[in-house]
N, C-alpha and C positions, 0 to 999 in steps of 0.2 A: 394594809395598803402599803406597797411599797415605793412608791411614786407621789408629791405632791400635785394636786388637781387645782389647776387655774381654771375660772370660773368669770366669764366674762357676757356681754350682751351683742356686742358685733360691732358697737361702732366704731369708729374711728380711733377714738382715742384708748379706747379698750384694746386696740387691734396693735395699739404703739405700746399700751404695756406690756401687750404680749410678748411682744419680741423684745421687748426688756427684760421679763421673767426666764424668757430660754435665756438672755445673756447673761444672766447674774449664776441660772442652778444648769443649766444645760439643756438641751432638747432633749435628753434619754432620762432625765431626773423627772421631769412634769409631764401630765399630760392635759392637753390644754379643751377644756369644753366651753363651745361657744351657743348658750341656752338660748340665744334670739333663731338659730337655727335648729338645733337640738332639743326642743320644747320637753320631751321624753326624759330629760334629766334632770328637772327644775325640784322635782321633790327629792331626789337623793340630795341635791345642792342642799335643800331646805334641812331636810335628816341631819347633813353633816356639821346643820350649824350657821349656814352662809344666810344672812340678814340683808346684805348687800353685793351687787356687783362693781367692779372688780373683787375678788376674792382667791385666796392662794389656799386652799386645806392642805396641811402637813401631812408626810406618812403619816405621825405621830396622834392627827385629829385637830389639829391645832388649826384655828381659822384666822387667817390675817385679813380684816377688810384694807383697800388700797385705794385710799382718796375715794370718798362717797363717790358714786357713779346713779345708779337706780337701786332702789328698791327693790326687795323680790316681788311684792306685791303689784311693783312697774313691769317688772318680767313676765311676771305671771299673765297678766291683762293681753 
């Protein structure tokens, strides 16, 4: 992976960290999956580790959750 993968649900405030996460690493560094639309990607998110949304995975694998948001289990549903 040469890109970190934000991982969010759609709402509101998910939508404000987003565009915190491109201020902080850049819009070319991330790329940003929003799984309340994207339903198709809920289990790579799960593979890679992500327990919760918000979530940033590193190139690296490394999973940062970001202020409890939902469950994947919420996501899931």
């Amino acid at each position: 992976m040469s890109k970190s993968i934000f991982y969010h649900a759609g709402c509101s405030v998910y939508l404000s960290a987003e565009h915190d996460v491109i201020d902080l690493i850049g819009h070319s560094n991330v790329q940003i999956v929003n799984l309340g639309t994207d339903k198709s990607r809920i289990d790579e998110a799960v593979k890679a580790g992500v327990k919760s949304v918000p979530a940033l995975v590193t190139p690296n694998g490394n999973v940062l959750h970001i202020n409890f948001g939902a469950s994947m289990a919420d996501v899931i549903r």
